[in-house]
C-alpha positions as CSV (number, residue, x, y, z in Angstrom):
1,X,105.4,58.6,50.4
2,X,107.5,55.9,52.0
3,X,109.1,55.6,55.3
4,X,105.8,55.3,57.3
5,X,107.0,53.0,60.0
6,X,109.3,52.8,62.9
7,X,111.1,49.9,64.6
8,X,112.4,46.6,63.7
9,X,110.8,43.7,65.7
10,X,108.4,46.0,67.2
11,X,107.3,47.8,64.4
12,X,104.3,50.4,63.4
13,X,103.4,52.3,60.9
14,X,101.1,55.1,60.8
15,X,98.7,56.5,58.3
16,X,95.9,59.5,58.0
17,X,96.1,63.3,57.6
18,X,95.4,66.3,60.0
19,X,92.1,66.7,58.1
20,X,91.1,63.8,56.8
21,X,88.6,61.2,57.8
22,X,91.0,59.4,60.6
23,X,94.3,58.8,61.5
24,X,95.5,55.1,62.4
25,X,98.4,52.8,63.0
26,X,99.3,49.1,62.5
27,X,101.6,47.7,64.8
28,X,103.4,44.4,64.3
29,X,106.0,42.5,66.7
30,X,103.7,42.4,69.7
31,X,104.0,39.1,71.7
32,X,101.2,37.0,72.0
33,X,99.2,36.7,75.4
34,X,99.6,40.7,76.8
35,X,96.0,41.9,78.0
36,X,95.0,44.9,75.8
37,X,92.0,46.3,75.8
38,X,91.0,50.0,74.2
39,X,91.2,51.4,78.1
40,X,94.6,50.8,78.5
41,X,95.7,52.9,75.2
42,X,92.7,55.5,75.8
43,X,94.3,56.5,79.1
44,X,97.7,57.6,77.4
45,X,96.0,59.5,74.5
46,X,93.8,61.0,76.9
47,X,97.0,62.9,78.3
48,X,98.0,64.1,74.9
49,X,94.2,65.0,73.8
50,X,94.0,68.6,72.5
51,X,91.5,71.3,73.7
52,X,92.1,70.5,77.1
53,X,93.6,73.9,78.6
54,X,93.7,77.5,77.2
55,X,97.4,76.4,76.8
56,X,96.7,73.9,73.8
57,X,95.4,74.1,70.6
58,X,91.3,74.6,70.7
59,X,90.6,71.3,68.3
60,X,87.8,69.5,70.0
61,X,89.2,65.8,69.4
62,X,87.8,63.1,71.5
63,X,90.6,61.0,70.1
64,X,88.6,57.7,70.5
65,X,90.8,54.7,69.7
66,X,89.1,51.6,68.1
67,X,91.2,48.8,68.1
68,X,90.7,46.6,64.9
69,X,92.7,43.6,64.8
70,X,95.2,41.3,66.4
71,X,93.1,40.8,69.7
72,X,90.8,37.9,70.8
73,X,88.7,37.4,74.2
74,X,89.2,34.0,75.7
75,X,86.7,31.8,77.6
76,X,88.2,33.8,80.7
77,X,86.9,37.5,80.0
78,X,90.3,38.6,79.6
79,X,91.1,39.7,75.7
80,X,94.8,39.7,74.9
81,X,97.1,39.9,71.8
82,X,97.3,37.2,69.8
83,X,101.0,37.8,68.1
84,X,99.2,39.2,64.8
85,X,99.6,42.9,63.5
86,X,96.9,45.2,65.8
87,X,95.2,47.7,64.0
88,X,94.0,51.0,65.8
89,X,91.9,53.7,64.3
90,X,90.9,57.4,65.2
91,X,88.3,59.5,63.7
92,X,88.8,63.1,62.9
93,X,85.8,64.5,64.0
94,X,86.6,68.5,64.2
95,X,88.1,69.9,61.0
96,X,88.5,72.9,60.2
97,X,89.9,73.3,56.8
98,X,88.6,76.1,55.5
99,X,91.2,77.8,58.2
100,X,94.0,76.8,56.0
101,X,92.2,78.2,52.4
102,X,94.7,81.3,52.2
103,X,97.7,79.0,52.4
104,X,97.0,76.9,49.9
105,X,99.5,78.6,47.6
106,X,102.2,80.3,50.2
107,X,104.4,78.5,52.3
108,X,104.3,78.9,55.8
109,X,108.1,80.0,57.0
110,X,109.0,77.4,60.0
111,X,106.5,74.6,58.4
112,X,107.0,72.2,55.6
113,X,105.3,73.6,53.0
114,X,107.9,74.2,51.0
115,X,109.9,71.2,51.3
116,X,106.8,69.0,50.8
117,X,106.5,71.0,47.6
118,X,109.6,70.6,46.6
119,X,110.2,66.8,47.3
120,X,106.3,65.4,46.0
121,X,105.0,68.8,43.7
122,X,101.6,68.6,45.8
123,X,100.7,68.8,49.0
124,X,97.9,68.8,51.8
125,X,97.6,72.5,53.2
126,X,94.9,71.7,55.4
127,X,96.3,71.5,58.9
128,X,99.6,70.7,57.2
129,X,98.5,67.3,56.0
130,X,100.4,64.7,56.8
131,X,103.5,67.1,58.7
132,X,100.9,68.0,61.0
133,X,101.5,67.1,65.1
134,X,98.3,65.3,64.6
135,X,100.0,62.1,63.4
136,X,101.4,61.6,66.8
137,X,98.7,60.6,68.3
138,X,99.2,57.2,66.8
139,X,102.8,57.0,67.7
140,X,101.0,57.7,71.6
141,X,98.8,54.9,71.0
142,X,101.7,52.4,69.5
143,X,103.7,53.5,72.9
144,X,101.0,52.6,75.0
145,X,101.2,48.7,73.7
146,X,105.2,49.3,73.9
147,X,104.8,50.1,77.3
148,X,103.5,46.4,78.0
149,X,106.3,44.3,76.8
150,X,109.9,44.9,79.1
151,X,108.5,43.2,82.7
152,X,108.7,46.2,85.2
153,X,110.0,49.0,83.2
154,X,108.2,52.5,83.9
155,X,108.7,55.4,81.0
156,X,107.8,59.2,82.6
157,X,108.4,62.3,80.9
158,X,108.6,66.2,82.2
159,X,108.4,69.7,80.3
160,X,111.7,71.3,82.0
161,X,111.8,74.3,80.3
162,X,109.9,76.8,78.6
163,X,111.6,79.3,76.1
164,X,114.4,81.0,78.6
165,X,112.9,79.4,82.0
166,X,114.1,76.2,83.2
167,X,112.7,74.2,86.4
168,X,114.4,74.0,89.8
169,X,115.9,70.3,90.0
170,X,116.0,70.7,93.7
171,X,112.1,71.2,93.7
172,X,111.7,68.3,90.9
173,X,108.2,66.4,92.1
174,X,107.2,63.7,89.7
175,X,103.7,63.7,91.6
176,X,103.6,67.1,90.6
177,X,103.8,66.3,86.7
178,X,99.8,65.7,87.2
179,X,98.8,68.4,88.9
180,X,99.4,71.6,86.0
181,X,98.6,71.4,82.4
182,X,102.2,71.8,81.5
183,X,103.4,68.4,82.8
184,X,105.9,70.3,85.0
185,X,107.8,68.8,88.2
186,X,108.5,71.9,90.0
187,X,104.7,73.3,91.5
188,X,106.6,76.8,91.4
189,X,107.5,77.0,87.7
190,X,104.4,75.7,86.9
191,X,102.7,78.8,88.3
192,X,105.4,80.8,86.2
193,X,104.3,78.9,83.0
194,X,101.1,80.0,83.4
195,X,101.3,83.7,83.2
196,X,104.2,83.5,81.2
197,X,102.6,81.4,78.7
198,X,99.3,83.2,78.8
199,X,101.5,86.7,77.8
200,X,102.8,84.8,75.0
201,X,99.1,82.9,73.7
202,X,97.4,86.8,73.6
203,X,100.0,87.9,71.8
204,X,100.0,85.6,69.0
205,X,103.3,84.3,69.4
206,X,104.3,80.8,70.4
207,X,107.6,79.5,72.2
208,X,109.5,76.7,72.7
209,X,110.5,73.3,75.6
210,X,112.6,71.3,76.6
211,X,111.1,67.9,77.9
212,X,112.4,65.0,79.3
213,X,111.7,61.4,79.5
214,X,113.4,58.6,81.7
215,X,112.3,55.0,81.8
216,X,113.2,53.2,85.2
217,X,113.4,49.3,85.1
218,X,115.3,48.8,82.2
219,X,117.6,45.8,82.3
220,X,120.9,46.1,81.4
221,X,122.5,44.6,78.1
222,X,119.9,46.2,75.8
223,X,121.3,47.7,72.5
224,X,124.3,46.8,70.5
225,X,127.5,48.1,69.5
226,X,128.3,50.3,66.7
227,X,125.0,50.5,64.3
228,X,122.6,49.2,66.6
229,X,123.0,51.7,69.7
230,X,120.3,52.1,71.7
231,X,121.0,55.7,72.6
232,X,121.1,56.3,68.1
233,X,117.9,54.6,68.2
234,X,116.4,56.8,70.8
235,X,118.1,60.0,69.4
236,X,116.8,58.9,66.3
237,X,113.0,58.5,67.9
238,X,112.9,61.9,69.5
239,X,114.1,63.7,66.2
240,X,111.7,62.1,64.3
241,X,108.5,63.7,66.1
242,X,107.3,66.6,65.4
243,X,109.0,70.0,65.3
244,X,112.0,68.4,67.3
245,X,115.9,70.1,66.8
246,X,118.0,68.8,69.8
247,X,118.3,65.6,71.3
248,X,121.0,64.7,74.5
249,X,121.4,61.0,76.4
250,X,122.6,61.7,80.0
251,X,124.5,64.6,80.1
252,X,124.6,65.6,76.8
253,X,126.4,69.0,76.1
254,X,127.1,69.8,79.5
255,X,129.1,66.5,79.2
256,X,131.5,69.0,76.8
257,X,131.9,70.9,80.3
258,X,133.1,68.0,82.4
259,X,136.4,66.7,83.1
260,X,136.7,63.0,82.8
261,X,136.8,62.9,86.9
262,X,133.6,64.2,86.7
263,X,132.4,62.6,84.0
264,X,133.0,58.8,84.6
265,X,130.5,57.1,86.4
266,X,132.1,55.2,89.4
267,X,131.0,52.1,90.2
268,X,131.3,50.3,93.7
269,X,129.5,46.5,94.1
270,X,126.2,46.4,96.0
271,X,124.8,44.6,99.0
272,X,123.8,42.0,96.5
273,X,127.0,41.4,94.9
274,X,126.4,43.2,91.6
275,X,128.0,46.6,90.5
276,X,126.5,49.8,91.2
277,X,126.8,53.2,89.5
278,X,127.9,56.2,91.8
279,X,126.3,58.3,89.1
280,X,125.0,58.5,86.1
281,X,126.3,60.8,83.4
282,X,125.8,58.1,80.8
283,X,122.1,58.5,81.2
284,X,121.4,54.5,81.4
285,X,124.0,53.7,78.2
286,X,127.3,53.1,77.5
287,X,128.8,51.9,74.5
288,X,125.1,52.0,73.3
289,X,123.9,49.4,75.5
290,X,121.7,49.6,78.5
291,X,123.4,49.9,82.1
292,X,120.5,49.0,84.2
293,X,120.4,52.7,85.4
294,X,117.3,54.9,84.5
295,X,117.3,56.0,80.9
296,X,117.5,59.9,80.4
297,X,116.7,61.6,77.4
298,X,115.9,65.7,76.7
299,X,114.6,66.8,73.7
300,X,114.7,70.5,72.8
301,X,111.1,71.7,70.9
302,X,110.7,74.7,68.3
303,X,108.2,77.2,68.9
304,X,105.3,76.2,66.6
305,X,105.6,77.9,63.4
306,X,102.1,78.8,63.1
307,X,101.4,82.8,64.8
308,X,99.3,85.5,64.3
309,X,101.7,87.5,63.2
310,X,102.6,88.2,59.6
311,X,105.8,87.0,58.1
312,X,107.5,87.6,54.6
313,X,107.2,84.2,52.6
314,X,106.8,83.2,48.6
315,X,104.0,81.1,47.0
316,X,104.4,78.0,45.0
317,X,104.3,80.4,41.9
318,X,107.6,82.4,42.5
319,X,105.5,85.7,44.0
320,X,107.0,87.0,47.2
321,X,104.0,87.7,49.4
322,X,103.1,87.8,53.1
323,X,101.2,85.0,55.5
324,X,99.7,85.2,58.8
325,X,98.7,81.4,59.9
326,X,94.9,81.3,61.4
327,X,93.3,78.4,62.6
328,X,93.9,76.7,66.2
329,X,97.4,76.2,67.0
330,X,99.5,75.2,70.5
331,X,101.1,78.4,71.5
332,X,103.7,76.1,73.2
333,X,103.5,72.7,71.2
334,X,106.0,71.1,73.9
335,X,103.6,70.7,76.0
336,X,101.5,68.0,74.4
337,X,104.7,66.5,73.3
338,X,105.4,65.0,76.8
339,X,103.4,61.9,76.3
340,X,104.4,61.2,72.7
341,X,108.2,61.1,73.7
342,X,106.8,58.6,76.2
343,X,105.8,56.8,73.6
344,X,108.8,56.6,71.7
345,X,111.1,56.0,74.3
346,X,109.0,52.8,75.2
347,X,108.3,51.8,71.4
348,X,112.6,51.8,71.1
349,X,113.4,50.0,74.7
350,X,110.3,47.3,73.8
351,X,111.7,46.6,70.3
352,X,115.5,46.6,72.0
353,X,114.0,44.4,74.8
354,X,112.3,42.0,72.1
355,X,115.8,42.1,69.6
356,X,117.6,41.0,73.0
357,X,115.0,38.1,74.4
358,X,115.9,37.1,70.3
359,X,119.5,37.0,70.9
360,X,119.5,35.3,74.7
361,X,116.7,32.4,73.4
């Protein structure tokens, strides 16, 4: 299987299975000199940690990061990166595989099952191998470095909807984000979510999210025309995480409902002499390169594929058959897929950032 990594300059590649003995990343590109020590990753993986609420999957994962390689602790106390490749390693420490014995055979409708099949003629049923939302812990714990590397920038995310229900933007609260297991800005959905979310859990049934992410302190002139667009790098981030269908910059569709009036964003010249937007529309890009506005990028999230409740399917051997998924399983995976978009919005902006210090000298 190829195509294990991500980025350019900042790069990393992940390894490991749902249900084997650990799960890891190496990531290259970092710049020499940037504190890092295991606390400062530990604290974002933390917030994508399963187990944690009756809302998540009930895997018990401490999800303790070791980090390997590519630090060193000077005469000063202080360890930082030393410009080689870092290595970071997690155990998997509760399994469960014999959860996934019945669907050795049949395919799970909504998973890849069948299109692992099909492209390799094996694959790893246990936990759904290496398709399995357990991988992105790693891209979490790449993020985290990513995070360090553009001076001043600040990447949040925000769940801001749940199947039908979207937040009230006038009630948005970032504080907030912190203070409900759903990483929700508006205190009053939140309290939604949870009734509404424990009617769906009971029943065996699972729903979908919307979440988005938006990185303040990005400098403009990041990205590059045509095949190097920051915005096609982004889109290309979110899509690539786990059960992921929709991704908008700015925006997005509702951009289809706008006239160009409304559309544009206006720009006027600041107290300091530089121009400022009246809006932003864009969402932080245009032409594929940064603005200097915040970035803003939704993500739309399937419900996750594995319910309680049976489904028609086939086996690898051509039988038609029925499946009902056991086993632990997020009845609304969007949720824990807050901090991992996170992740990849500052593992993009860090390698753009790096690609751009390249080009400037």
């Amino acid at each position: 299987m190829s195509h294990n990594s991500f980025g350019h300059l900042f790069r990393f590649t992940t390894f490991g299975e749902s249900h084997g003995p650990a799960i890891g990343c190496v990531v290259d590109g970092c710049p020499p000199m940037i504190p890092l020590v295991e606390a400062d990753i530990q604290a974002d993986l933390d917030r994508r940690r399963p187990g944690q609420s009756r809302y998540t999957t009930q895997r018990q994962e401490p999800d303790e990061v070791k980090i390997l390689s590519g630090v060193y602790t000077e005469s000063d106390g202080i360890q930082r990166t030393t410009g080689t490749s870092i290595g970071l390693l997690i155990q998997n420490v509760d399994q469960r595989s014999k959860d996934y014995s019945a669907i050795a055979s049949a395919y799970r409708p909504g998973h890849a099952d069948f299109t692992y099949d099909a492209k390799y003629g094996i694959r790893d049923p246990r936990g759904g191998g290496r398709s399995s939302a357990r991988e992105t812990a790693m891209r979490v714990a790449a993020g985290a470095i990513a995070r360090k590397i553009v001076p001043g920038m600040r990447v949040r995310g925000a769940l801001v909807q749940m199947g039908p229900h979207a937040i009230d933007r006038g009630r948005w609260n970032w504080d907030e984000v912190g203070n409900n297991p759903f990483f929700c800005p508006d205190a009053e959905m939140a309290a939604f979510y949870a009734s509404y979310l424990d009617g769906i859990r009971k029943s065996g049934s699972s729903v979908g999210a919307v979440l988005e992410i938006v990185a303040e302190g990005v400098p403009a002139g990041l990205g590059a025309p045509i095949y190097g667009k920051l915005d096609a790098d982004l889109a290309s981030a979110m899509i690539s995480i786990n059960a992921v269908k929709g991704v908008e910059i700015g925006a997005g569709f509702g951009a289809a409902e706008l006239t160009g009036e409304e559309n544009a964003d206006t720009m006027r010249i600041g107290n300091d002499g530089r121009p400022v937007f009246m809006a932003n529309h864009a969402g932080g890009i245009l032409g594929g390169i940064s603005t200097g506005q915040p970035i803003v990028v939704r993500f739309a999230v399937k419900p996750t594929s594995s319910i309680l409740t049976p489904r028609e399917t086939v086996d690898r051997f051509g039988n038609e058959t029925e499946i009902l998924t056991k086993g632990r399983h997020d009845p609304c995976v969007g949720i824990r897929a807050v901090p991992v978009g996170e992740a990849m919005m500052a593992i993009v902006l860090a390698d753009h950032y790096l690609r751009h210090r390249g080009q400037v000298g």
